[in-house]
MARLO-971073 format. One record per atom (N, C-alpha, C): residue number from 1; residue in three letters; atom name; x, y, z. Coordinates in Angstrom, 3 decimals, always signed. Atoms other than C-alpha are relative to their C-alpha. Layout:
BEGIN
REC   num   residu   atome          X          Y          Z
REC   NUM      ALA      CA          X          Y          Z
...
//
This chain:
BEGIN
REC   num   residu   atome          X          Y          Z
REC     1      UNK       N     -0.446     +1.374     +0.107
REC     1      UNK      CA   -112.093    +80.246    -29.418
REC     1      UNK       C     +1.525     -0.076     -0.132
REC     2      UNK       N     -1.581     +0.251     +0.206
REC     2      UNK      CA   -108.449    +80.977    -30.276
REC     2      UNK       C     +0.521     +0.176     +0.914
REC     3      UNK       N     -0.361     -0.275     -1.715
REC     3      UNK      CA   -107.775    +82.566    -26.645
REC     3      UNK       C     -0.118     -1.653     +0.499
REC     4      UNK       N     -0.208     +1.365     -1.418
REC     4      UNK      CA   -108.716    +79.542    -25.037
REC     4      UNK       C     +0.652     -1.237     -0.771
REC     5      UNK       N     -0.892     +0.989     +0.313
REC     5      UNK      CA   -107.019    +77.102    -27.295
REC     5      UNK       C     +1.667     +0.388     +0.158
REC     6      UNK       N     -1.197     -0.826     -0.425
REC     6      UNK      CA   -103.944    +79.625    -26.589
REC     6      UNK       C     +0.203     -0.594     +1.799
REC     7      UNK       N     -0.459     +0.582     -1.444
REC     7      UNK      CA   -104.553    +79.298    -22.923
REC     7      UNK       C     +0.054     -1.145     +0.089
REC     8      UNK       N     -0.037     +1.666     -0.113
REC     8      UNK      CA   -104.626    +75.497    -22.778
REC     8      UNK       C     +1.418     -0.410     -0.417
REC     9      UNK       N     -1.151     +0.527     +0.698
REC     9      UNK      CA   -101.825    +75.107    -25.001
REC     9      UNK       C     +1.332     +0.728     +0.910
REC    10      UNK       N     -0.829     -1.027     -1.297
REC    10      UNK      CA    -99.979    +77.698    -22.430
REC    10      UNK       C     +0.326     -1.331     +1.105
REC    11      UNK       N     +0.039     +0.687     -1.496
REC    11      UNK      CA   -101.096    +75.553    -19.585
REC    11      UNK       C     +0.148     -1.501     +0.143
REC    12      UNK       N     -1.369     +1.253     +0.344
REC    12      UNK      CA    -99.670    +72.542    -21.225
REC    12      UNK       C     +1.150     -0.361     -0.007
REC    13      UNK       N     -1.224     -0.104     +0.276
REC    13      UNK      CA    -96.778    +73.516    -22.212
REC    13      UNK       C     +0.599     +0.454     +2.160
REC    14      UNK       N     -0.167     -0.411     -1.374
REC    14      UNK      CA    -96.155    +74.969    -18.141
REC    14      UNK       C     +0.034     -1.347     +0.557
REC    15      UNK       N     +0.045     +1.068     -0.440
REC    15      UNK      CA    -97.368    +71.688    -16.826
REC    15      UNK       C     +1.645     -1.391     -0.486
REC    16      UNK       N     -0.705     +0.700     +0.494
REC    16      UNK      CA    -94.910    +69.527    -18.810
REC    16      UNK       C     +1.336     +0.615     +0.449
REC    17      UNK       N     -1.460     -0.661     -0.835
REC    17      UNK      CA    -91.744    +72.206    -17.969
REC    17      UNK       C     +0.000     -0.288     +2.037
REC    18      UNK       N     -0.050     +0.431     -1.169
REC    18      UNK      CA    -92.700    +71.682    -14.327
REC    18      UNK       C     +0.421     -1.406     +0.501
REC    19      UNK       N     -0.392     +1.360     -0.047
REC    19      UNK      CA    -92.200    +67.712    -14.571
REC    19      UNK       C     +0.882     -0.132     -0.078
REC    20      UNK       N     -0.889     +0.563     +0.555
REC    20      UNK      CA    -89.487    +67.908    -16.485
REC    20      UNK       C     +1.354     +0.646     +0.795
REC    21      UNK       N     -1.205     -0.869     -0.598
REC    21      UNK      CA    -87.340    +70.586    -13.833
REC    21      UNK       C     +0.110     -0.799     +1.328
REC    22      UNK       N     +0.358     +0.985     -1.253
REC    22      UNK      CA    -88.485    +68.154    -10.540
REC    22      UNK       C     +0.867     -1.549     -0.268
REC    23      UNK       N     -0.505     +1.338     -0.460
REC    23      UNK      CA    -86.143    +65.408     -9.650
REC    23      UNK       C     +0.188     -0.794     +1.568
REC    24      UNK       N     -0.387     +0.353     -1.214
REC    24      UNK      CA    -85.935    +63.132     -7.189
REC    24      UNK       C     +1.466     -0.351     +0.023
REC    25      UNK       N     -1.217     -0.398     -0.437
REC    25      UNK      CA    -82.675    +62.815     -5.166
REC    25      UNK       C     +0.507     -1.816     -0.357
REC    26      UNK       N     -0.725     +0.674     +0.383
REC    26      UNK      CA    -82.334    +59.194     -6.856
REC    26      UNK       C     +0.652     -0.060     -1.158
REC    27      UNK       N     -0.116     -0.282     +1.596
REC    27      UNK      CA    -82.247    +60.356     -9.860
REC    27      UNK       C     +1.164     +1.230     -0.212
REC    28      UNK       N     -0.727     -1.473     -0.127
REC    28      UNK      CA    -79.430    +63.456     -9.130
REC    28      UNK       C     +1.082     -0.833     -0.470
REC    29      UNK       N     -1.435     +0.670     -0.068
REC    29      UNK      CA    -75.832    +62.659    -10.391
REC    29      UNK       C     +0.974     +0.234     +0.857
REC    30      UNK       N     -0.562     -0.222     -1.350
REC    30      UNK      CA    -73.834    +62.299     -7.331
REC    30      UNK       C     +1.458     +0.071     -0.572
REC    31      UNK       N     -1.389     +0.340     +0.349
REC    31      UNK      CA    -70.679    +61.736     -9.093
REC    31      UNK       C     +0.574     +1.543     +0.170
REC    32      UNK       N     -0.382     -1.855     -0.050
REC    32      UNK      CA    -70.114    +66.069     -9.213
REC    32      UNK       C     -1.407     +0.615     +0.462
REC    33      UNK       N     +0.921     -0.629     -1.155
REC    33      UNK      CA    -72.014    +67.527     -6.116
REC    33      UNK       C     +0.505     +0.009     +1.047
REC    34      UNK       N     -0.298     -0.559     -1.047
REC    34      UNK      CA    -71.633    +69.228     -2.890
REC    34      UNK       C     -1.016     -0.999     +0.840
REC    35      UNK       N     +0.995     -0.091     -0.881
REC    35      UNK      CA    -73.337    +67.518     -0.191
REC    35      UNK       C     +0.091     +0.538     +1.622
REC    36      UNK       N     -0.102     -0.914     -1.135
REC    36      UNK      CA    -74.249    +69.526     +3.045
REC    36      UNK       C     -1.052     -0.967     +1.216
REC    37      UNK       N     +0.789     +0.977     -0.846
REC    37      UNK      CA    -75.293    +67.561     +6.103
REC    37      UNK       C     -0.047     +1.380     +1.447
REC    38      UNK       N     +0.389     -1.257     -0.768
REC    38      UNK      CA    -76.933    +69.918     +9.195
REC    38      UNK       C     -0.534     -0.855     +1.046
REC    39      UNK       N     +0.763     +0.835     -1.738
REC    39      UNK      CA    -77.241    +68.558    +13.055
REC    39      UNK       C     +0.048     +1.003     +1.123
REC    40      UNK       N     +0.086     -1.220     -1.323
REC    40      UNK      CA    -78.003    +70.561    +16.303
REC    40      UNK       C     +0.266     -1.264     +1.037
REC    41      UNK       N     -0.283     +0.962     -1.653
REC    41      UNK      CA    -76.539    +68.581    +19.290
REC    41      UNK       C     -0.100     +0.755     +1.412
REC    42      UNK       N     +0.222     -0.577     -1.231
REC    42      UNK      CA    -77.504    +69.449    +22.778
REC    42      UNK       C     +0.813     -0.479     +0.962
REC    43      UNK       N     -0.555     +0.734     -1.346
REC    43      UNK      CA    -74.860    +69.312    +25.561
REC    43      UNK       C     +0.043     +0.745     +1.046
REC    44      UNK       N     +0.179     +0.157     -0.989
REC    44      UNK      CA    -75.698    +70.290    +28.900
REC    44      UNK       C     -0.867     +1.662     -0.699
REC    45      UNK       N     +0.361     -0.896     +0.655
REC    45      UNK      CA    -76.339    +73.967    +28.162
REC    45      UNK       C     +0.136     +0.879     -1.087
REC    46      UNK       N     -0.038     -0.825     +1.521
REC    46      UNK      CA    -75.349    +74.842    +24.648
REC    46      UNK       C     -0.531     -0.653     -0.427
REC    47      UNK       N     +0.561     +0.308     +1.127
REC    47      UNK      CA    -76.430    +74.108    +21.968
REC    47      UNK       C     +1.301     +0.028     -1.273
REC    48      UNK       N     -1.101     -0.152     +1.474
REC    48      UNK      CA    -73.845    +72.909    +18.713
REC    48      UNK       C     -0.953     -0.181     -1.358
REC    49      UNK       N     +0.972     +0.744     +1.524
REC    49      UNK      CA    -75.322    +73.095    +15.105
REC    49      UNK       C     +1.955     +0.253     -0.773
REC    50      UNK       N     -1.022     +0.353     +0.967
REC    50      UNK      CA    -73.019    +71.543    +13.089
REC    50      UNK       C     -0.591     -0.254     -1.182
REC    51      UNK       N     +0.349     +0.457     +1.778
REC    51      UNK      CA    -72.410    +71.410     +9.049
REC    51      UNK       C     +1.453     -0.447     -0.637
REC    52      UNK       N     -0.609     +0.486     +0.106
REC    52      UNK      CA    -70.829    +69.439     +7.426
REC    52      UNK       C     +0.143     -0.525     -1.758
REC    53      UNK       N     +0.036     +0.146     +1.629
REC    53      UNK      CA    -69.762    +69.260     +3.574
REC    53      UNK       C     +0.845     -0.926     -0.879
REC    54      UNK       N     -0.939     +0.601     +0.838
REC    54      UNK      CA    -68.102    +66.827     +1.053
REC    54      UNK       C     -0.421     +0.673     -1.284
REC    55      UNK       N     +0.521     -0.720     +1.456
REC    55      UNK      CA    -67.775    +68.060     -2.371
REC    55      UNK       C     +0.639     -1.622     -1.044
REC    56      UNK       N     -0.404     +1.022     +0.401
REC    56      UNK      CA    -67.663    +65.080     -4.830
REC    56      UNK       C     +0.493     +0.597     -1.606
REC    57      UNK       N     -0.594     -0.154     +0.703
REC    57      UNK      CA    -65.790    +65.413     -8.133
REC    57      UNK       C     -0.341     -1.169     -1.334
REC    58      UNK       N     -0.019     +1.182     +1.131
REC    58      UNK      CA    -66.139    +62.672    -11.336
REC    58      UNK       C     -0.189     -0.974     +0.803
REC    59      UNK       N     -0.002     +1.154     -1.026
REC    59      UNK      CA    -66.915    +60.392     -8.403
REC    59      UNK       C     +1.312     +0.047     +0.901
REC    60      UNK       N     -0.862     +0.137     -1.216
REC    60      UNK      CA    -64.067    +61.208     -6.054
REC    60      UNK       C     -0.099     +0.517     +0.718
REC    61      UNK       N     +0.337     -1.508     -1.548
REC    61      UNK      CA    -64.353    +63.256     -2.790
REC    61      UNK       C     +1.503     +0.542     -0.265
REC    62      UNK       N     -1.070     -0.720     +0.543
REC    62      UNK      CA    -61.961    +65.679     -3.522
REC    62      UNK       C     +0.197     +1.242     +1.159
REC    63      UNK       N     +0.184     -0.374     -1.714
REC    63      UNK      CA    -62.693    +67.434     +0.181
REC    63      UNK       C     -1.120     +0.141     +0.661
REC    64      UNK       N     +1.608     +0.109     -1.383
REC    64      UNK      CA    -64.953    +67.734     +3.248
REC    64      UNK       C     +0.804     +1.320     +0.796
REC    65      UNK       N     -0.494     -1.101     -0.850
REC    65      UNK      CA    -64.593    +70.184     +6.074
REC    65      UNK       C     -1.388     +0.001     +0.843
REC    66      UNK       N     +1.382     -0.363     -1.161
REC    66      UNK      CA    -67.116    +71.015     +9.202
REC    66      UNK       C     +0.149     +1.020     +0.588
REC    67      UNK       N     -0.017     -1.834     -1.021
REC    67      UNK      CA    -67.904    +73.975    +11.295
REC    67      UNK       C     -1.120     -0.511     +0.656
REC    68      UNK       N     +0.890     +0.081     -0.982
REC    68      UNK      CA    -69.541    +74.259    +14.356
REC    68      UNK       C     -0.474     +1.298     +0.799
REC    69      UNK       N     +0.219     -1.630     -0.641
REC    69      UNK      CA    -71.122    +77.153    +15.905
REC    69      UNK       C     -0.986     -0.208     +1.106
REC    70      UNK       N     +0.635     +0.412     -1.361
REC    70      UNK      CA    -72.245    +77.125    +19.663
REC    70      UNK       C     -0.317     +0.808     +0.279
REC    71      UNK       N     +0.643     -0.937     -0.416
REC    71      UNK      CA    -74.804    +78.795    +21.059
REC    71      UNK       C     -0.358     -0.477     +1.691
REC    72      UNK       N     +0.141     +0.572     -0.793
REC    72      UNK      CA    -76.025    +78.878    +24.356
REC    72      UNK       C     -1.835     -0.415     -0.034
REC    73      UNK       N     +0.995     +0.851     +0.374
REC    73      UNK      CA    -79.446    +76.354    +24.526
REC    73      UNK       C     -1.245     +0.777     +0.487
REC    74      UNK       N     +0.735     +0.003     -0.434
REC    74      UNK      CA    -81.638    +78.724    +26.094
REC    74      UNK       C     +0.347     +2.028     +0.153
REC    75      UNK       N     -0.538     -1.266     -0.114
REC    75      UNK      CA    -80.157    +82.748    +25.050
REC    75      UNK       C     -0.870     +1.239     +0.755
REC    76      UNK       N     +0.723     -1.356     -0.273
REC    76      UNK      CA    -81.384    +85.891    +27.161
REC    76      UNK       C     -0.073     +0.881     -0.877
REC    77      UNK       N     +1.056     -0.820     +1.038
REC    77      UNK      CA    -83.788    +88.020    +25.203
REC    77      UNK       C     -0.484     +1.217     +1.128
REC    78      UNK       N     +0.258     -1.068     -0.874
REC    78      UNK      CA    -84.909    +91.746    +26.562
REC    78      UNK       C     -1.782     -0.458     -0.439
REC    79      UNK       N     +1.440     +0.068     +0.504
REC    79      UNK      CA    -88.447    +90.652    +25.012
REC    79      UNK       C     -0.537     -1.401     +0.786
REC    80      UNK       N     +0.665     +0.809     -0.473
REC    80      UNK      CA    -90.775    +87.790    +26.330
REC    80      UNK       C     +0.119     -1.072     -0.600
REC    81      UNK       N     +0.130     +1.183     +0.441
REC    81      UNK      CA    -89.983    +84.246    +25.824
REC    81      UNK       C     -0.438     -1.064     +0.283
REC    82      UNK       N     +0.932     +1.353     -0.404
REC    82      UNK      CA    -91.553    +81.102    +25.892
REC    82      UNK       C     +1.247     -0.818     +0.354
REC    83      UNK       N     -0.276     +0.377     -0.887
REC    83      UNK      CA    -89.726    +79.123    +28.509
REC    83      UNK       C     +0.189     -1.492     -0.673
REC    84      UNK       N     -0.926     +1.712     +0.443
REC    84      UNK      CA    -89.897    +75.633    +26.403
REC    84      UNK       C     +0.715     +0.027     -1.468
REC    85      UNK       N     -0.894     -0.291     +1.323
REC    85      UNK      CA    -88.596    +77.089    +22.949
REC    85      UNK       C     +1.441     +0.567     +0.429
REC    86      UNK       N     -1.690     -0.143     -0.432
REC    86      UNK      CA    -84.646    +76.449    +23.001
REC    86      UNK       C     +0.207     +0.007     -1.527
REC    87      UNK       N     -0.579     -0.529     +1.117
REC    87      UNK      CA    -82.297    +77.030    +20.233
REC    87      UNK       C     +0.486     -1.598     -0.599
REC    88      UNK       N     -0.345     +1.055     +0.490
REC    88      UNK      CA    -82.194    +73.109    +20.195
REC    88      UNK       C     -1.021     -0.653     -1.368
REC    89      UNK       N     +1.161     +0.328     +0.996
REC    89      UNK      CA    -85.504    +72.800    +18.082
REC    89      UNK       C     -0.682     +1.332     -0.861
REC    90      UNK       N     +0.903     -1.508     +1.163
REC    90      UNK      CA    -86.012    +76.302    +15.991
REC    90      UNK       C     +0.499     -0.717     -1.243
REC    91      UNK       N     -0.116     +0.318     +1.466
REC    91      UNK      CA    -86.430    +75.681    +12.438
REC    91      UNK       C     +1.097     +0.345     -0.417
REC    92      UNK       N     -1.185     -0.314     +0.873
REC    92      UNK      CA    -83.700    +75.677     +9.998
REC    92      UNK       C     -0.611     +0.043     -1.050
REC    93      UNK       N     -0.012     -0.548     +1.366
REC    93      UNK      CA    -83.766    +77.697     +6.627
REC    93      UNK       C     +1.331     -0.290     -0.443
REC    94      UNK       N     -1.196     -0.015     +1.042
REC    94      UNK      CA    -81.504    +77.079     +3.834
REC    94      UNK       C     -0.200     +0.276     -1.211
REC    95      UNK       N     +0.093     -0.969     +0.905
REC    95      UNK      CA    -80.251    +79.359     +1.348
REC    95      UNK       C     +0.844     -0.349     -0.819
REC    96      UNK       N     -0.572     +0.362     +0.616
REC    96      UNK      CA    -78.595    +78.232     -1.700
REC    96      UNK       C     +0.268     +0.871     -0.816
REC    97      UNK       N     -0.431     -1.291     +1.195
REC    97      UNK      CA    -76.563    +80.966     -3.885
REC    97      UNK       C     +0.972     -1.024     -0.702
//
């Protein structure tokens, strides 16, 4: 009986830290934060993914900056590719350190 009033009280306490680490993005304080904006534009045969960052300060933008990195929309591979997957629609991962 003490185990399982242990586990419960475990799996309470877990539940409640999970709520309380989850915010939504109205609820974030924007006033001191980075934000990172991410687009893939297609022109004729490249491909641009652009990013694009402001960093905000006590509420001031205090700088931005962009980068662009061009690929071409459709790269030769020595392996077998599928003919309608372009480099305009592959998933994007993001890695936050």
């Amino acid at each position: 009986m003490k185990y399982l009033l242990l586990v419960v009280c475990l799996i309470t306490f877990t539940s409640c830290f999970n709520r309380q680490s989850e915010q939504s993005l109205e609820q974030l304080d924007k006033r001191s934060a980075r934000e990172v904006t991410l687009k893939t534009v297609t022109k004729g045969d490249s491909v641009l993914h652009i990013t694009t960052q402001h960093i905000w300060y006590n509420g001031e933008q205090i700088t931005s900056g962009s980068d662009t990195i061009v690929t071409a929309k459709a790269p030769g591979t020595w392996g077998i590719a599928d003919s309608s997957v372009t480099l305009s629609n592959v998933p994007i991962y993001v890695t936050v350190q």
